[in-house]
DRENDO-1510 file (C-alpha; in Angstrom, 1 decimal, always signed):
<recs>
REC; n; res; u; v; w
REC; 1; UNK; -32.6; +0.9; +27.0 .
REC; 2; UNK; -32.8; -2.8; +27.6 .
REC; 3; UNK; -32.4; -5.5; +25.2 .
REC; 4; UNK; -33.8; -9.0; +24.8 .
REC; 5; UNK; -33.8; -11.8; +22.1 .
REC; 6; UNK; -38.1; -12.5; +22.3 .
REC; 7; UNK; -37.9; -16.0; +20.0 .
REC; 8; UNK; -35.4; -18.4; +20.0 .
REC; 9; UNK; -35.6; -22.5; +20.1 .
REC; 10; UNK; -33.8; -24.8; +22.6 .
REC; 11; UNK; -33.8; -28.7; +22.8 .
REC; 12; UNK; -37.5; -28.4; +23.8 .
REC; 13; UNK; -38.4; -27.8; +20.4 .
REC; 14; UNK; -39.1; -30.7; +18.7 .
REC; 15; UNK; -41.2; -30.8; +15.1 .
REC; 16; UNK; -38.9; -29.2; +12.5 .
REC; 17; UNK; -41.1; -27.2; +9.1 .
REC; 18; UNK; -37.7; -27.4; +7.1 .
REC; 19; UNK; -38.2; -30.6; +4.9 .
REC; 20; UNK; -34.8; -31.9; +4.8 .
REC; 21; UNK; -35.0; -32.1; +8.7 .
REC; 22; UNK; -38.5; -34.2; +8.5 .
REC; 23; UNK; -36.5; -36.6; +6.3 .
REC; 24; UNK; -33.6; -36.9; +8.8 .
REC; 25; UNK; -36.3; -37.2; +11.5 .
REC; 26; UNK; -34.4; -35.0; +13.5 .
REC; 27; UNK; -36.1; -32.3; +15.8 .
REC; 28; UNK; -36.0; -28.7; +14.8 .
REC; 29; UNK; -32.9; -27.5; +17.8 .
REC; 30; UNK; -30.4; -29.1; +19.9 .
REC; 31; UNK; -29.9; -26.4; +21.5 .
REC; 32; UNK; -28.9; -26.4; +25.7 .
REC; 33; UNK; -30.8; -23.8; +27.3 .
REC; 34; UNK; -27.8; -22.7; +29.2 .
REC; 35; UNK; -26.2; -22.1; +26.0 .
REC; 36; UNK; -28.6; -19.8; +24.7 .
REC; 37; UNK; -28.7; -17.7; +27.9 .
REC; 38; UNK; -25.0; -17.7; +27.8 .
REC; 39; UNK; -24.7; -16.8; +24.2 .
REC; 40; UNK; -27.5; -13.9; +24.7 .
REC; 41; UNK; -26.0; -12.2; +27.6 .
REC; 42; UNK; -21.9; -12.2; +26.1 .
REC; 43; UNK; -24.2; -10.4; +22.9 .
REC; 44; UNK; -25.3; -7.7; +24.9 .
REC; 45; UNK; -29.0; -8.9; +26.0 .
REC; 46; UNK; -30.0; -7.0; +29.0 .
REC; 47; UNK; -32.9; -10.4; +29.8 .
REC; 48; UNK; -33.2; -13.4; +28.1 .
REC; 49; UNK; -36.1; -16.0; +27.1 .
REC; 50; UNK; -36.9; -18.9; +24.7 .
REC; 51; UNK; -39.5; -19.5; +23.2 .
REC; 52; UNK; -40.3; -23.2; +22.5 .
REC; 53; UNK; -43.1; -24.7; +20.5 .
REC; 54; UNK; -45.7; -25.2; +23.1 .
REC; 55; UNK; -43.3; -26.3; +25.6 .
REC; 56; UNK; -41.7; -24.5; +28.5 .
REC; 57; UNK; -39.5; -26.6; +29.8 .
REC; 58; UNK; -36.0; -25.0; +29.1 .
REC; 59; UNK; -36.8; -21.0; +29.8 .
REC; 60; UNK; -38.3; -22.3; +33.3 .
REC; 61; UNK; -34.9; -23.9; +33.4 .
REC; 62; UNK; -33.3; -20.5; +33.2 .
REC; 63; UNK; -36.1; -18.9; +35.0 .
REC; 64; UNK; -35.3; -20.9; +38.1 .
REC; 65; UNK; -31.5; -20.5; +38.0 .
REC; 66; UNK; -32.0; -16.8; +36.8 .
REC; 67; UNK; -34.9; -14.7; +37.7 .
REC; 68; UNK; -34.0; -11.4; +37.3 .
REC; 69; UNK; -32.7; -11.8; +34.1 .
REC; 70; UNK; -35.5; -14.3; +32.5 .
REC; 71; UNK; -38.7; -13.5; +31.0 .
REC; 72; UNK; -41.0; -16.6; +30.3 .
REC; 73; UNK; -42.0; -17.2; +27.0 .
REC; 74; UNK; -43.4; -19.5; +24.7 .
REC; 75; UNK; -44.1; -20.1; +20.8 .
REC; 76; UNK; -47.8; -21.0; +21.0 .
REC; 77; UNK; -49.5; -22.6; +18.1 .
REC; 78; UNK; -52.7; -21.8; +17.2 .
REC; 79; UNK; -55.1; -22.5; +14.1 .
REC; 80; UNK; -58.4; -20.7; +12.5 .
REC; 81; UNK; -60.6; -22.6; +13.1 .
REC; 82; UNK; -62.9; -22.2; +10.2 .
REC; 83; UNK; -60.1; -24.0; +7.8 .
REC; 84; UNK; -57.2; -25.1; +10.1 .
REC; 85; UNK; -54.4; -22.5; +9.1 .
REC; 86; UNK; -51.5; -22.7; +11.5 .
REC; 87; UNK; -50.5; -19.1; +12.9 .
REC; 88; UNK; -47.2; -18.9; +15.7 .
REC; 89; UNK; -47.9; -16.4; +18.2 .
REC; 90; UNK; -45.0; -15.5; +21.1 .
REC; 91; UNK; -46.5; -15.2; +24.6 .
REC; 92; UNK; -44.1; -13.4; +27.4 .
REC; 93; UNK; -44.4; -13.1; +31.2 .
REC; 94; UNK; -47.4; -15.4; +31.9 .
REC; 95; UNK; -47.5; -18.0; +35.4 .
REC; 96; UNK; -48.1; -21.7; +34.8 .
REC; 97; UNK; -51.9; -21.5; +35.6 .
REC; 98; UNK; -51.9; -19.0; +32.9 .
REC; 99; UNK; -49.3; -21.3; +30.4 .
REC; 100; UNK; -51.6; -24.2; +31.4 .
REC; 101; UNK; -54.5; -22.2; +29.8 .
REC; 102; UNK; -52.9; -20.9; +27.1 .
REC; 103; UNK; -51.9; -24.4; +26.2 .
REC; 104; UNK; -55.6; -25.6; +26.6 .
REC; 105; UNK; -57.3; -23.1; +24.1 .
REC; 106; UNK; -54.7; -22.5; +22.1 .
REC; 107; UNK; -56.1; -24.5; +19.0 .
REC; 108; UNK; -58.7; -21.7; +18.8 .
REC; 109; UNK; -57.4; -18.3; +17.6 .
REC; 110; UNK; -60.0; -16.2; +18.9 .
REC; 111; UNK; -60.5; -17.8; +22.0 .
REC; 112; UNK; -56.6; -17.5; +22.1 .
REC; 113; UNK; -56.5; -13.9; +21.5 .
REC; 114; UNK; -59.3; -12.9; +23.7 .
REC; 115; UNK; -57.4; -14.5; +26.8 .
REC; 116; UNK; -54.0; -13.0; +26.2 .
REC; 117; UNK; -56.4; -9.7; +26.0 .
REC; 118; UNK; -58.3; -10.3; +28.8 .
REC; 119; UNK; -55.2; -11.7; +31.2 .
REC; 120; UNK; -53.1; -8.6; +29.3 .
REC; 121; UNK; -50.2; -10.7; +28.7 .
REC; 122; UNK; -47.2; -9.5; +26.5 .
REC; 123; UNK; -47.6; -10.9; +22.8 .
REC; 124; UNK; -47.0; -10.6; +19.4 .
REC; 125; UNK; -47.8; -12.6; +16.1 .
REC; 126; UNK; -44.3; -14.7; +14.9 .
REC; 127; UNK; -43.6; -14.6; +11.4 .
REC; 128; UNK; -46.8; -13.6; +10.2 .
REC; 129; UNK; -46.5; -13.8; +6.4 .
REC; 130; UNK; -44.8; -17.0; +6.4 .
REC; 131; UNK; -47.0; -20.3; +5.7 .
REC; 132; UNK; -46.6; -23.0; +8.3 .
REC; 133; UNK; -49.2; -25.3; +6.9 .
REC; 134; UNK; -50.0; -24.0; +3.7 .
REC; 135; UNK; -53.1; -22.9; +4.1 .
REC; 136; UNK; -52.3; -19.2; +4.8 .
REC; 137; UNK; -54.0; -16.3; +2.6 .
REC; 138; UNK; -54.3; -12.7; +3.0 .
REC; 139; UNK; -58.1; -13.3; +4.1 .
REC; 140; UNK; -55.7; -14.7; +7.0 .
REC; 141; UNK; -53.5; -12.0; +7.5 .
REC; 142; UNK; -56.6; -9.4; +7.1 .
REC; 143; UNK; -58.0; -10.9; +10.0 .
REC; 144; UNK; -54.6; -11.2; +11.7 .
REC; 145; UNK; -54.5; -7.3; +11.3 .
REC; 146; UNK; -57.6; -7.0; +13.2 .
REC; 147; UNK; -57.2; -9.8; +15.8 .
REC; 148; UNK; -53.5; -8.9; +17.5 .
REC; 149; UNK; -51.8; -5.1; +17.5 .
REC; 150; UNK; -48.5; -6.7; +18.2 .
REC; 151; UNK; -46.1; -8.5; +15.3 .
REC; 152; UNK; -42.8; -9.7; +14.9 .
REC; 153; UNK; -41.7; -6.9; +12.5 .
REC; 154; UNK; -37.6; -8.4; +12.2 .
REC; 155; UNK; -37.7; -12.6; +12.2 .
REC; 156; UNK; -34.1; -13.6; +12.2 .
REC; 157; UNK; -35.4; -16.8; +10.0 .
REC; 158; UNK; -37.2; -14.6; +7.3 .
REC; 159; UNK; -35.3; -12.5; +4.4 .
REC; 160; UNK; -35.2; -9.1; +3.9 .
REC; 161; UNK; -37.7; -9.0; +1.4 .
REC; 162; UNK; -40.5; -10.9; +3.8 .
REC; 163; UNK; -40.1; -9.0; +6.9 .
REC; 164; UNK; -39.8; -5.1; +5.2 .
REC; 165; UNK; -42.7; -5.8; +3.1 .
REC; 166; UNK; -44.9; -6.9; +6.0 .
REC; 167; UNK; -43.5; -4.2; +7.7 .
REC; 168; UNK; -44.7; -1.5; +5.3 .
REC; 169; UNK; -48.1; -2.8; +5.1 .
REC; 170; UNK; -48.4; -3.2; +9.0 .
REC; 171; UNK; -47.1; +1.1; +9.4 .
REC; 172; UNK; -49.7; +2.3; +6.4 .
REC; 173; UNK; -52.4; +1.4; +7.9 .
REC; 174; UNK; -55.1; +3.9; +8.5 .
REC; 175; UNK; -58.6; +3.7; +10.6 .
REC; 176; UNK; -60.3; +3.6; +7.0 .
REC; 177; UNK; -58.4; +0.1; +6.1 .
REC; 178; UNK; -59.4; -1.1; +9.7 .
REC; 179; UNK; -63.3; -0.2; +8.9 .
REC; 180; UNK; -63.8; -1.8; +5.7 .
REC; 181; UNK; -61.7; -4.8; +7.2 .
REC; 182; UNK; -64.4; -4.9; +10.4 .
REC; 183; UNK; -67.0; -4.4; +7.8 .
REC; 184; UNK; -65.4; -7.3; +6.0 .
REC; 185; UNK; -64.4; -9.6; +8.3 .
REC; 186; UNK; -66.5; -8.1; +11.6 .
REC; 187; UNK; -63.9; -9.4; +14.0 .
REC; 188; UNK; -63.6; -6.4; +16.5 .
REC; 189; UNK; -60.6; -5.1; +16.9 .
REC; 190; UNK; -57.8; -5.6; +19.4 .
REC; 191; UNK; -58.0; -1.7; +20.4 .
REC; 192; UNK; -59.2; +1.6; +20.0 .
REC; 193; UNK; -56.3; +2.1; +17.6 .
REC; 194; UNK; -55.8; -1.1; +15.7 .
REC; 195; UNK; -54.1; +1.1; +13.1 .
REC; 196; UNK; -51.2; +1.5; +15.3 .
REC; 197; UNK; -49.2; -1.5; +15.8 .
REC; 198; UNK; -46.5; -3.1; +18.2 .
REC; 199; UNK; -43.4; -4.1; +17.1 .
REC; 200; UNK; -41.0; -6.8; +18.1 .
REC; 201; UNK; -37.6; -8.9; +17.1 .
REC; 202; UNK; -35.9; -12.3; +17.3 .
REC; 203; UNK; -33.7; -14.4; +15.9 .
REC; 204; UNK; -35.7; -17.4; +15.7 .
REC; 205; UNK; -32.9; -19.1; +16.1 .
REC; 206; UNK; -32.7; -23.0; +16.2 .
REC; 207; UNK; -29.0; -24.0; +15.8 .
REC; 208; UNK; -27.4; -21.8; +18.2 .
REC; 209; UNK; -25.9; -19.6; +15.2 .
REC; 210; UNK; -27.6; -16.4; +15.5 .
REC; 211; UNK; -28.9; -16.0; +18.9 .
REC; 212; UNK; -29.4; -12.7; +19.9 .
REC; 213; UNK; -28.3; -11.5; +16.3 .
REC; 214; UNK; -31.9; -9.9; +15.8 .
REC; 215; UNK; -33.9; -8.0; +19.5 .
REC; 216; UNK; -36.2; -6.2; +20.9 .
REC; 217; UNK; -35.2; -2.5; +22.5 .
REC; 218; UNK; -37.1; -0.4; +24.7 .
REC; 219; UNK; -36.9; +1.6; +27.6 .
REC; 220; UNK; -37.6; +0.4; +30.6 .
REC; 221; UNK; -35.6; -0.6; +33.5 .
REC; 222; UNK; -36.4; -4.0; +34.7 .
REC; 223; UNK; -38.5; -6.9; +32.9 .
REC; 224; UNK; -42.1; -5.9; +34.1 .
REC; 225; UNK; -41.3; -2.4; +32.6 .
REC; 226; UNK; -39.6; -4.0; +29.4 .
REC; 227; UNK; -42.7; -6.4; +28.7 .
REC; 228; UNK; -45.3; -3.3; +29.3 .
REC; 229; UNK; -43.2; -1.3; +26.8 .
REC; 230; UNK; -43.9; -3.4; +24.6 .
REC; 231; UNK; -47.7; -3.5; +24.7 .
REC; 232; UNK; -47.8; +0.5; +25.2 .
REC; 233; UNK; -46.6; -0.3; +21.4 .
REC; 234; UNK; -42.9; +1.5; +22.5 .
REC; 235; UNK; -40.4; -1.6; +21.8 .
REC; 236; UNK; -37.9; -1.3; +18.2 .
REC; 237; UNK; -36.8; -4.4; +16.5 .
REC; 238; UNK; -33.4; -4.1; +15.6 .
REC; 239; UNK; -30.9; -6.7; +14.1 .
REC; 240; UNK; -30.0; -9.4; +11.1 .
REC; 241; UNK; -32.1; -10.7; +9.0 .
REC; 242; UNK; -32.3; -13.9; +7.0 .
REC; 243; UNK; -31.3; -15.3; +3.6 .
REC; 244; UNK; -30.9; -18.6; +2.1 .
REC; 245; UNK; -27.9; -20.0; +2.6 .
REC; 246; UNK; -27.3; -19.3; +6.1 .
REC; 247; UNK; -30.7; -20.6; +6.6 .
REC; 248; UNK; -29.1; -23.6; +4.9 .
REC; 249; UNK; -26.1; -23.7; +7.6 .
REC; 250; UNK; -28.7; -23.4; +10.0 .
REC; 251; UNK; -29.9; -26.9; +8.5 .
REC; 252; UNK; -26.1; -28.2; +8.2 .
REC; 253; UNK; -26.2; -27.1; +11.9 .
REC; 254; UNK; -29.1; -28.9; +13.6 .
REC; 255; UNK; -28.1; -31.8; +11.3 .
REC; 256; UNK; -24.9; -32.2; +12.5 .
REC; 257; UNK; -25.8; -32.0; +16.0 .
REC; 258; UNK; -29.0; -34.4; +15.4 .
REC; 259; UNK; -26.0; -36.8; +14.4 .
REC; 260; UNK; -24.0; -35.8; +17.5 .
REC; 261; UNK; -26.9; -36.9; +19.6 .
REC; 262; UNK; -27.9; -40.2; +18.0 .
REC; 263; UNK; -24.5; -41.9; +17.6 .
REC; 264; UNK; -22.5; -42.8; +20.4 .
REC; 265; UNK; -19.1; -43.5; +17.9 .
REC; 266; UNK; -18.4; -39.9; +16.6 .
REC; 267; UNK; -18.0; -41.5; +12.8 .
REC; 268; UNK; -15.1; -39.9; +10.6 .
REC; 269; UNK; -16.2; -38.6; +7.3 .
REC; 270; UNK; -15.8; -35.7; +5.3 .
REC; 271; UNK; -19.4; -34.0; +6.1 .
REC; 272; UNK; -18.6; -34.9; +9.4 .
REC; 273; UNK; -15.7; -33.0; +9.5 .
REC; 274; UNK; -16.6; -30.3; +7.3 .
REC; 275; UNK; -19.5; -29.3; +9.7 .
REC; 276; UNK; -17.3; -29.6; +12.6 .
REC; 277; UNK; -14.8; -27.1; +11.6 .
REC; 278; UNK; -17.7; -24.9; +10.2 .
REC; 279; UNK; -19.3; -24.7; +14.0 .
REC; 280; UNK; -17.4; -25.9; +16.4 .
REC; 281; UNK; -13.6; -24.1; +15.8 .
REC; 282; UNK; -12.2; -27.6; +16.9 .
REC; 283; UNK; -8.6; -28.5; +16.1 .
REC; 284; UNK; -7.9; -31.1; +13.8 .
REC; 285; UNK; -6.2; -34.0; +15.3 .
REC; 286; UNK; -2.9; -35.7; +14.2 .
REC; 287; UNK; -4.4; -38.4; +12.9 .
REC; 288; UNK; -7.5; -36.4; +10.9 .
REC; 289; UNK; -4.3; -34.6; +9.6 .
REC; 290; UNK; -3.1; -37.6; +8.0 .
REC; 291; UNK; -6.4; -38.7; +7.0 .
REC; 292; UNK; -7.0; -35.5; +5.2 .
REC; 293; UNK; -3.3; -36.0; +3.5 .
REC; 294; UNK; -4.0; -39.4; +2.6 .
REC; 295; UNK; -7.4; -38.4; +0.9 .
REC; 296; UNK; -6.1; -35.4; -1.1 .
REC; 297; UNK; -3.0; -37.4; -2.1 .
REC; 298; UNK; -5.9; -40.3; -3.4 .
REC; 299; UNK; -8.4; -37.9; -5.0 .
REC; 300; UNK; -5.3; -36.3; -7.1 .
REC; 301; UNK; -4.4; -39.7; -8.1 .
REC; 302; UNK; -7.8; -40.5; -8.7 .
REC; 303; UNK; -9.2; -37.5; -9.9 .
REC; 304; UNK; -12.0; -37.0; -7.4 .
REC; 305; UNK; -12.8; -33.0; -7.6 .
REC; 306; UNK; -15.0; -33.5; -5.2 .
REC; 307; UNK; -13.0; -35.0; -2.1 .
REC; 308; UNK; -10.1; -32.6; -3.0 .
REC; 309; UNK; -12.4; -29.5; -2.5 .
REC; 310; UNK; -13.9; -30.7; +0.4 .
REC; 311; UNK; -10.3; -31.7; +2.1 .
REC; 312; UNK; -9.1; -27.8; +0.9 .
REC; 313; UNK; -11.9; -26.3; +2.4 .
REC; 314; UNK; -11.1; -28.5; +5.9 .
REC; 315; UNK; -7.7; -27.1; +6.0 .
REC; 316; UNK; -9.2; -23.3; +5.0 .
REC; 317; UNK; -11.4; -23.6; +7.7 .
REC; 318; UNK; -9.2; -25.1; +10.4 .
REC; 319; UNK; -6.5; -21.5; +9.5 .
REC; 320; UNK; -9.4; -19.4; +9.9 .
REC; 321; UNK; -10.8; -20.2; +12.9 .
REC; 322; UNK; -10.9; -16.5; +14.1 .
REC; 323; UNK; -13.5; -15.3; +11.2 .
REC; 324; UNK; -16.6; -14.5; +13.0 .
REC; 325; UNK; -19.6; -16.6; +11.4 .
REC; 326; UNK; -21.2; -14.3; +9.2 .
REC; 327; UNK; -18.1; -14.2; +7.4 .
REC; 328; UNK; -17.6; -17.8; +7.7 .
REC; 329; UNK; -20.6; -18.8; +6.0 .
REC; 330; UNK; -20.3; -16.4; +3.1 .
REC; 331; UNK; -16.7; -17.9; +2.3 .
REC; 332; UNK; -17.6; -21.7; +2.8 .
REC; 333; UNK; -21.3; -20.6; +0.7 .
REC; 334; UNK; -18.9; -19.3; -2.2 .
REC; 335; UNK; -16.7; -22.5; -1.7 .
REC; 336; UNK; -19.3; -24.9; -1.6 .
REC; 337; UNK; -21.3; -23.1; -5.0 .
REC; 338; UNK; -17.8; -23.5; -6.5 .
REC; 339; UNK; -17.6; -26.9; -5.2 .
REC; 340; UNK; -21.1; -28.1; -6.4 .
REC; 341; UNK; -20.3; -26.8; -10.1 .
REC; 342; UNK; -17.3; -29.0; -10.5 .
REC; 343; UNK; -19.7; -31.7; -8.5 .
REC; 344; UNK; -22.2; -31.9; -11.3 .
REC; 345; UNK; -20.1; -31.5; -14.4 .
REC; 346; UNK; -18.0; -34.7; -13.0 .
REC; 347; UNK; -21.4; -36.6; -12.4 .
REC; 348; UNK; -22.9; -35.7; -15.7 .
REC; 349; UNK; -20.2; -36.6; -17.6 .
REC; 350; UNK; -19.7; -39.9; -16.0 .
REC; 351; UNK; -23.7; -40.6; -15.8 .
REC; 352; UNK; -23.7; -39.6; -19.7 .
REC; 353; UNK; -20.9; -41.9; -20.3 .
REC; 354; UNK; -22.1; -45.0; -18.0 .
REC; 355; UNK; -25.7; -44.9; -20.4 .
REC; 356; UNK; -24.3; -44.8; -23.5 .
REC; 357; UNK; -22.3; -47.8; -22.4 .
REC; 358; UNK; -25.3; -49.0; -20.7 .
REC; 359; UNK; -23.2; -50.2; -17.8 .
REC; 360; UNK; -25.9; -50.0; -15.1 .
REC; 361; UNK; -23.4; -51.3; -12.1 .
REC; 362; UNK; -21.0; -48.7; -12.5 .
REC; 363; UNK; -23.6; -46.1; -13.0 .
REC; 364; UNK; -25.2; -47.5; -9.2 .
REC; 365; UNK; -22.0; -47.0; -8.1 .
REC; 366; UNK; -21.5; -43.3; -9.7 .
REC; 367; UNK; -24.9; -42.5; -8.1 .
REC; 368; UNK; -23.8; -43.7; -4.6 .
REC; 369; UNK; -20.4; -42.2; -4.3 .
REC; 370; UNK; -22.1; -38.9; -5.2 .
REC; 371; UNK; -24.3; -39.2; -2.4 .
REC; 372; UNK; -22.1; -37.3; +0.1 .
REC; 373; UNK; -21.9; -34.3; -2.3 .
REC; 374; UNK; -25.6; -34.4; -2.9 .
REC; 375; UNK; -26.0; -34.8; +0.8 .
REC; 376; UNK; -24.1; -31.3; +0.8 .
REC; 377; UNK; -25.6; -29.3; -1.8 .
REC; 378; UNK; -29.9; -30.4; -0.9 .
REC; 379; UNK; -30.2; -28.0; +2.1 .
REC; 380; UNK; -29.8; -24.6; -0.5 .
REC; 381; UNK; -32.2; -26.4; -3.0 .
REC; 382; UNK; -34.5; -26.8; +0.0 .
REC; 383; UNK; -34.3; -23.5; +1.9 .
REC; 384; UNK; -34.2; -21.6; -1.4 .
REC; 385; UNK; -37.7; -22.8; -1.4 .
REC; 386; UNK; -38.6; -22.3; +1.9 .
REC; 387; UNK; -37.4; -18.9; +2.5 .
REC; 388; UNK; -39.2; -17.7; -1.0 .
REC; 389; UNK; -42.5; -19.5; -1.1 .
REC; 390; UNK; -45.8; -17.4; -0.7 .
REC; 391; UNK; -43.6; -14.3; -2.1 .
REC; 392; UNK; -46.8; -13.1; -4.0 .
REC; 393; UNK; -49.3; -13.1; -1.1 .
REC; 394; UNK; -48.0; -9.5; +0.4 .
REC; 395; UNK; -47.9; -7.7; -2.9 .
REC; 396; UNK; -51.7; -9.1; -3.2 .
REC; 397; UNK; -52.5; -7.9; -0.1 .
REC; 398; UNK; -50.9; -4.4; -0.7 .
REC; 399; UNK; -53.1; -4.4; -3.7 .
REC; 400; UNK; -56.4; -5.6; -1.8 .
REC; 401; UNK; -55.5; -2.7; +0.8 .
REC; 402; UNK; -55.5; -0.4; -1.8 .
REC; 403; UNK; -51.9; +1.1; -0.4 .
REC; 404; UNK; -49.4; +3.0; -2.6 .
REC; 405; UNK; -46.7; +1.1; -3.3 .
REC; 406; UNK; -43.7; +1.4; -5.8 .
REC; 407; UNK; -44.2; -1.1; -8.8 .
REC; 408; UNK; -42.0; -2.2; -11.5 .
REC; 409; UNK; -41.6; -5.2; -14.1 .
REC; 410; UNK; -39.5; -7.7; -12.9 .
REC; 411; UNK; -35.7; -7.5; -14.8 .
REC; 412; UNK; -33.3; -10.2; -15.3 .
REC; 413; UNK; -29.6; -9.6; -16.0 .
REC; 414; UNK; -28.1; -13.1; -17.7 .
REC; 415; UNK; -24.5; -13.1; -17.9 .
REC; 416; UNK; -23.5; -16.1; -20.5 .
REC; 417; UNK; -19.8; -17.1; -22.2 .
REC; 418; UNK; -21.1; -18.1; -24.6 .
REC; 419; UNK; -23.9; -17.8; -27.4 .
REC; 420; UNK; -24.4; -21.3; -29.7 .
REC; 421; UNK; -23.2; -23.6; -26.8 .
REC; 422; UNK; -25.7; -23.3; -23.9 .
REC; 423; UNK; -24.7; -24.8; -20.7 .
</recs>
């Protein structure tokens, strides 16, 4: 049984979809090839690739320097053309007469599909369900079901939720769905047995946190056997997936090292500091030990809540260096919600108090020495949103397939301390 990672991002992967990253202007992964292939192989990958947005630059890298053990690959972004919607789909194992082509039609879905048919190149749809541009529907993914037999069934950037819904829709299909789609749609199918589909896994990894934590399996015994596996429709997906907040360290992540890369002068600040002990394990120096004492001793005297928490959480970090980063994240995630709660009731109270005294300067000045806390809580605002948009197009498309699924009315449990004072 070998094992591969089939998407992950390097450095060559420049336009980022997660908005706080647009903002920054930073690109979606700094991450070094090497890195990746290191990372993959000490988690148990049998053969490594990467999969960059249009670009091949860093898995040729690795290709050159390890043949045996690299599969080329690519993140290829195509369109419908009848309305522009953006779909990702993974290419492995092509030459660079056939990356050249691929690259060339690409904007075309059909013409894009009917190539990596006709060359039989290793493939399979990224992400399906999730909305790059906007624009997807299930009219989209109906004719996605016809067009490719291969998906990515476990994307390490997706929740739960996304990836075993699509999932279930993609294993109850049934040659009668596939004829009233055709009748539909009349797109001819990608097989003789279009019911029966491909599966494959990858972290989608972009910040060098996860790589490898979500793979392909199958047997084979070499690459060549490994990629044909996969189109025989004999490849499992196996490993982690997604959810908010690490998705939001993932951000933290790529921001930090977008920061690394633009600055000469590594700057000293709490965020700074926060992120490094939160990714890199790095010691803290003597004089960041006094920096951190003289800030604590300053936010006591002062009162700052904020600055206090952060400083405690440095030190937590800094004595737990040996926590794996699953658990890492969970604990700083807990700290941080904990951390934001005192964050806004101080800021409230202060805003409240700076209008009814209508003292505009020192409510600028409030506003501005909150901006490293806000800076620290907008990435769970933002991937909240981005992991959980489009959440009703699958059920409507269960529904439009006419499949059997299990429904029930949505509950909410609301803890609350109290019952005349709402907070």
């Amino acid at each position: 049984m070998l094992k591969a990672g089939l998407h992950c991002h390097s450095i060559y992967s420049e336009h980022p979809s997660e908005w706080f990253l647009q903002r920054l202007g930073a690109k979606e992964s700094y991450t070094d090839p090497l890195l990746i292939y290191n990372r993959a192989i000490t988690e148990g990958m049998d053969l490594v690739t990467i999969t960059d947005h249009n670009r091949i630059d860093g898995v040729m890298l690795l290709k050159d320097k390890y043949p045996g053990k690299v599969i080329t690959g690519v993140e290829a972004t195509t369109y419908f053309p009848e309305d522009g919607c953006k779909i990702h789909i993974l290419v492995y194992g092509f030459n660079h007469v056939q990356f050249e082509t691929i690259n060339h039609i690409r904007k075309d879905i059909y013409e894009l599909r009917d190539y990596l048919k006709q060359e039989d190149l290793t493939h399979s749809v990224a992400h399906a369900s999730y909305d790059v541009n906007g624009k997807l529907s299930k009219d989209h993914l109906q004719k996605l079901i016809l067009l490719f037999d291969y998906f990515e069934s476990i994307n390490g950037g997706r929740n739960q939720t996304s990836n075993q819904n699509w999932m279930r829709i993609l294993k109850n299909l049934n040659p009668d769905i596939i004829q009233d789609l055709y009748n539909r749609y009349h797109i001819e199918p990608f097989s003789q047995e279009p019911w029966i589909k491909g599966y494959t896994g990858g972290s989608d990894d972009h910040g060098a946190l996860f790589i490898a934590k979500t793979f392909t399996a199958a047997e084979a015994e070499n690459s060549r056997d490994f990629l044909k596996q996969i189109r025989q429709k004999k490849s499992l997906a196996e490993g982690r997936h997604n959810n908010y907040h690490s998705l939001a360290f993932t951000v933290y992540k790529i921001a930090w090292d977008f920061s690394r890369f633009t600055s000469d002068k590594k700057k000293y600040s709490l965020v700074n500091k926060l992120t490094e002990q939160i990714f890199e394990r790095s010691n803290l120096e003597l004089k960041d030990r006094i920096r951190l004492k003289t800030m604590k001793s300053m936010a006591d005297i002062k009162g700052d809540q904020l600055k206090r928490s952060m400083t405690d959480l440095i030190e937590f970090l800094h004595n737990a260096q040996n926590l794996l980063i699953d658990q890492k994240l969970d604990i700083v995630y807990n700290k941080i919600a904990n951390m934001a709660d005192a964050f806004f009731m101080v800021f409230l109270d202060s805003l409240e108090s700076d209008l009814k005294e209508m003292n505009l300067i020192k409510m600028v000045k409030n506003i501005s020495g909150s901006l490293p806390g806000i800076f620290l809580l907008l990435p769970f605002f933002s991937t909240l949103g981005h992991m959980h948009k489009n959440r009703k197009l699958l059920p409507e498309l269960t529904k439009d397939l006419n499949m059997q699924t299990e429904t029930r009315k949505t509950r909410v449990l609301w803890f609350s301390d109290t019952i005349n004072d709402l907070n």
